[in-house]
ZAPA-511584 format. One record per residue (C-alpha): x, y, z; residue in one letter. Coordinates in nm, 2 decimals. Layout:
% residues N
(r (X, Y, Z), "a"),
...
This chain:
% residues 208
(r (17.52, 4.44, 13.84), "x"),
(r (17.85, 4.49, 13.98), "x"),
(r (18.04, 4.16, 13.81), "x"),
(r (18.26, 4.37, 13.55), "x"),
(r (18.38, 4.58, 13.83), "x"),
(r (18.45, 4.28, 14.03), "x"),
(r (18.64, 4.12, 13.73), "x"),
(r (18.84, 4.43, 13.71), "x"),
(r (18.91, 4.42, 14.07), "x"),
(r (18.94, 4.09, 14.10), "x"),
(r (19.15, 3.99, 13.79), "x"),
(r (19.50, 4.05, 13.90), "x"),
(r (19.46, 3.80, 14.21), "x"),
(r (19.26, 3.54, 14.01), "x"),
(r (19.55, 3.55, 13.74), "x"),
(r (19.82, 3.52, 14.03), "x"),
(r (19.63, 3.27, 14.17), "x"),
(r (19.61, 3.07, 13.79), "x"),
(r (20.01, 3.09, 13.79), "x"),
(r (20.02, 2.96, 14.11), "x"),
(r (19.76, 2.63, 14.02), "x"),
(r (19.94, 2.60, 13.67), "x"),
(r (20.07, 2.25, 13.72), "x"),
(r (20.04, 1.96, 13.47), "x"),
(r (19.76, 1.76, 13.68), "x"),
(r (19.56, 2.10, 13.75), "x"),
(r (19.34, 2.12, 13.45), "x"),
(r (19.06, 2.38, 13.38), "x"),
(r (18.80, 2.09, 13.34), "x"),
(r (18.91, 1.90, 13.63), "x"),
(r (18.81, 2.30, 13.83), "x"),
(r (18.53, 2.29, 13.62), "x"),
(r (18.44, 1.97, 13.74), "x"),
(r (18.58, 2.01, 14.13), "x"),
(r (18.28, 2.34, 14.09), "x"),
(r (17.99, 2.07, 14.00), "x"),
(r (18.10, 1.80, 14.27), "x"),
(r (18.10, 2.11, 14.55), "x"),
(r (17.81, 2.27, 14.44), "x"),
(r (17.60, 1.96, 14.40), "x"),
(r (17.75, 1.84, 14.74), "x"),
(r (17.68, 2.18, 14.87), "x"),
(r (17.29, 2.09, 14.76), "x"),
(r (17.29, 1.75, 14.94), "x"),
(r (17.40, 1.91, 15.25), "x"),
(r (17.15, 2.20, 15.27), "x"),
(r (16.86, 1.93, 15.20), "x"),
(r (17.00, 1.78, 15.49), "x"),
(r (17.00, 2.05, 15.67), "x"),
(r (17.38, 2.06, 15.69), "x"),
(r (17.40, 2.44, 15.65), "x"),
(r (17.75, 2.57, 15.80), "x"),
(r (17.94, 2.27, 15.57), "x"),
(r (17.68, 2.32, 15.28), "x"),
(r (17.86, 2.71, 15.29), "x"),
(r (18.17, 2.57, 15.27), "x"),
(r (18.13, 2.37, 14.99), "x"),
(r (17.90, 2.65, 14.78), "x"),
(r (18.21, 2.87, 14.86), "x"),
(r (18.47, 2.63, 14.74), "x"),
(r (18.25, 2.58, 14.40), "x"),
(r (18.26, 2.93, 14.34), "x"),
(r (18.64, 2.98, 14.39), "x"),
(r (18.65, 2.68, 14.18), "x"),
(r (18.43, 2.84, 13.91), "x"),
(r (18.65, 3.14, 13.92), "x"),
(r (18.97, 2.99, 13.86), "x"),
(r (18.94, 2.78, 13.56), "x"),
(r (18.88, 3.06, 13.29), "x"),
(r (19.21, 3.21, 13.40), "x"),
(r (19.38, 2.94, 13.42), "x"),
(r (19.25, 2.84, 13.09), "x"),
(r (19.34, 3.14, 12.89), "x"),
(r (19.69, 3.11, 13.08), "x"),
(r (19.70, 2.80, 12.91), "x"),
(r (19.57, 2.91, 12.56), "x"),
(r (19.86, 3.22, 12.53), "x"),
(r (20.14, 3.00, 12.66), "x"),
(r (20.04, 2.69, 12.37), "x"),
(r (19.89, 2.95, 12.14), "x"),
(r (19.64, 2.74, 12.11), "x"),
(r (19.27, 2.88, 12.03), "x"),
(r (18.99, 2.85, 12.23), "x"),
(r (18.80, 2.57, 12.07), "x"),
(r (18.47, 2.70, 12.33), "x"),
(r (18.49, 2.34, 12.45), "x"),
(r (18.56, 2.46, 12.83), "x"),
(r (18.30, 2.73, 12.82), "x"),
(r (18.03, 2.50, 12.74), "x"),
(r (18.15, 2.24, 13.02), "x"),
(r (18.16, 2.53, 13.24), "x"),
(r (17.80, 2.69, 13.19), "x"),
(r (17.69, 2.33, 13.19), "x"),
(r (17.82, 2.33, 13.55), "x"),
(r (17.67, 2.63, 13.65), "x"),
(r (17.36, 2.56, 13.54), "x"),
(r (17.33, 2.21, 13.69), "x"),
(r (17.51, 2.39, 14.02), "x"),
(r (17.26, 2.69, 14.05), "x"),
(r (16.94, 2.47, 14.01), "x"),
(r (17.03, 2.20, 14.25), "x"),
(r (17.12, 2.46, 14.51), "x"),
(r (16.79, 2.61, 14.50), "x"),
(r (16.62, 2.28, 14.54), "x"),
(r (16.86, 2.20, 14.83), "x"),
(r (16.77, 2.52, 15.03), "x"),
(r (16.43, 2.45, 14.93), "x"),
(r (16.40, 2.10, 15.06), "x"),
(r (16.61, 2.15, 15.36), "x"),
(r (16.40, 2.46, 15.49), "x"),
(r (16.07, 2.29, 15.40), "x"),
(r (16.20, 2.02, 15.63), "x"),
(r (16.36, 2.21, 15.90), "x"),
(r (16.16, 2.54, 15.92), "x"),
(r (15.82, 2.44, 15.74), "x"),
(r (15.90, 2.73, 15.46), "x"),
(r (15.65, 2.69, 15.15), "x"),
(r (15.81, 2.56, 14.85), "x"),
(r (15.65, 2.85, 14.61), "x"),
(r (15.92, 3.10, 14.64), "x"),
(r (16.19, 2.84, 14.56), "x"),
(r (15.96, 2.73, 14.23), "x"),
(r (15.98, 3.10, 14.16), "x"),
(r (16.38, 3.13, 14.14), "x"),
(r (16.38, 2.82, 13.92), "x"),
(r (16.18, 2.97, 13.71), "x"),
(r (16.31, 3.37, 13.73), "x"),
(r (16.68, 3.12, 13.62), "x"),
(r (16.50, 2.98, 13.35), "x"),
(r (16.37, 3.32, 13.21), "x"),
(r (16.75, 3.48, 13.21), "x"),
(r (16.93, 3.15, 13.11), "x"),
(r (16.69, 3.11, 12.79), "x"),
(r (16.75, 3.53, 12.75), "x"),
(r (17.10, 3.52, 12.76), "x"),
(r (17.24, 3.20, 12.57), "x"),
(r (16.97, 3.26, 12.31), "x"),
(r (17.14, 3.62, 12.28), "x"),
(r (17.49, 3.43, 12.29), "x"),
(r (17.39, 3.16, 11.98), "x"),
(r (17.23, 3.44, 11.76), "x"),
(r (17.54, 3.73, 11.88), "x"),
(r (17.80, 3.46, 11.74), "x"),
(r (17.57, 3.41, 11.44), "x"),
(r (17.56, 3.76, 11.34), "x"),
(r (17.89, 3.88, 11.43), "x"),
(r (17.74, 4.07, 11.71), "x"),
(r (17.91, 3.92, 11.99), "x"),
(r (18.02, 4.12, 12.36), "x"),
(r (18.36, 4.04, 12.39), "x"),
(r (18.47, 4.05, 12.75), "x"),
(r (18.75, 3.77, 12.78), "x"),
(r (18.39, 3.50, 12.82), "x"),
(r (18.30, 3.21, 12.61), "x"),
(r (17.94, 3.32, 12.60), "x"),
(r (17.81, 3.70, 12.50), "x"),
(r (17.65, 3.75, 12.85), "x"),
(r (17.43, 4.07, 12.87), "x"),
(r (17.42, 4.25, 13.19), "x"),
(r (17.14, 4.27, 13.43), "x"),
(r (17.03, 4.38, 13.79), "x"),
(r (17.13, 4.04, 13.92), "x"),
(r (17.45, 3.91, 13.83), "x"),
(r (17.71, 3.62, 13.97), "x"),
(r (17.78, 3.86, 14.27), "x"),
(r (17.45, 3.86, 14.36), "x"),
(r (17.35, 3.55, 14.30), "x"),
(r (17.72, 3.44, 14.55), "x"),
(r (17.54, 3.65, 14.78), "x"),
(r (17.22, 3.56, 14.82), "x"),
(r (17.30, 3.20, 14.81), "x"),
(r (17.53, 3.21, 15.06), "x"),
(r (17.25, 3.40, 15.32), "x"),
(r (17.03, 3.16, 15.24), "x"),
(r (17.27, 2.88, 15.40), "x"),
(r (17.40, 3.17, 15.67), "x"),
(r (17.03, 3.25, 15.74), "x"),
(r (16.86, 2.94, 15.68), "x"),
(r (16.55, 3.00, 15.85), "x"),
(r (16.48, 3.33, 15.63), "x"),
(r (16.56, 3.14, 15.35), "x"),
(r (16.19, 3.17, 15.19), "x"),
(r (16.14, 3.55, 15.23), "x"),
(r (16.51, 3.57, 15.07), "x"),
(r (16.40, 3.35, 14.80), "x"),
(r (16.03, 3.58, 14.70), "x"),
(r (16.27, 3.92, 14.68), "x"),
(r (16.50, 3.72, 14.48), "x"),
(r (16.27, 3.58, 14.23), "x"),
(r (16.10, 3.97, 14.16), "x"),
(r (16.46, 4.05, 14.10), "x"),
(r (16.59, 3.83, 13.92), "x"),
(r (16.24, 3.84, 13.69), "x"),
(r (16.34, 4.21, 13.67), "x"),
(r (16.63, 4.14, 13.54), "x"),
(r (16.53, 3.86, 13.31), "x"),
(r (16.26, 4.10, 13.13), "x"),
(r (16.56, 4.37, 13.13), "x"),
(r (16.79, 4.11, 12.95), "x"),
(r (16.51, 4.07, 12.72), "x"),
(r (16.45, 4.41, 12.62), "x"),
(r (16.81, 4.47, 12.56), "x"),
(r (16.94, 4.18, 12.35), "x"),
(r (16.61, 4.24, 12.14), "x"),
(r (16.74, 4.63, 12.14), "x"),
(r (17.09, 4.50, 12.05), "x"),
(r (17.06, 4.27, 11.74), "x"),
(r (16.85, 4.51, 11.52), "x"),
């Protein structure tokens, strides 16, 4: 919901921060890979119940994640070389693989530690898998068509109620607030089924 005004916002320092990272051994797939190594760490630590250093790490993955496209298309217009896609699709690999292992981490660790029932945790998983089929099946057949939403992404991502912010956010309470990870977890799945149904509705609406 609010990730384009973020970019906007946030742009300038993410592109400072890309000239700043811009040496030889600092590669865009080595961030990309620094985010999965974090975020699957991150995971490990919250099944252990780990929670202060599992934030940390979540954190670290997502500065990670929001470095690598900058410094990426840094890359591209100082080469000239064109995008090949080769670093988006390692990088939504990552954040998938990130996001999913995250949610069984909390899940496992507050089963263990606070008895919370596993339900609303099945219910994220499957409220991620609703809006990732929506919006890389909108991506494949955008690119197809010649339909795409150019905003400086690999992908063609539609908007939605629940967005990266969000999802930052609420992943990081669940690791602050550990012990209302569960009702966290049932508000987040009706929301981001919400927004999976809305994400629905308008890629349908926009490849008429």
């Amino acid at each position: 919901m609010f990730d384009v005004r973020l970019r906007r916002a946030m742009g300038p320092v993410l592109d400072r921060a890309a000239r700043w990272l811009d040496r030889p051994w600092i590669t865009p797939d080595r961030l990309t890979g620094l985010n999965l190594v974090l975020g699957v760490s991150s995971a490990v630590m919250a099944a252990a119940q780990w929670w202060l250093p599992a934030l940390a790490a979540w954190l670290l993955c997502r500065l990670a994640d929001g470095l690598d496209g900058p410094l990426a298309r840094r890359r591209n217009r100082a080469t000239g070389r064109e995008d090949t896609g080769q670093g988006g699709f390692w990088d939504i690999c990552a954040d998938f693989v990130v996001y999913g292992a995250t949610v069984v981490g909390v899940g496992v660790g507050a089963t263990a530690g606070f008895g919370a029932p596993w339900l609303p945790f099945l219910l994220v998983l499957f409220a991620y898998y609703i809006n990732g089929t929506a919006f890389l099946a909108f991506s494949s057949i955008a690119e197809k068509t010649g339909r795409q939403l150019r905003d400086g992404r690999s992908l063609s991502f539609i908007g939605g109620l629940t967005e990266g912010a969000e999802t930052i956010a609420v992943h990081s309470l669940w690791l602050i607030f550990p012990a209302a990870a569960w009702p966290i977890a049932s508000v987040w799945a009706l929301l981001v089924t919400a927004s999976g149904v809305q994400r629905i509705v308008a890629g349908y609406r926009a490849l008429r």
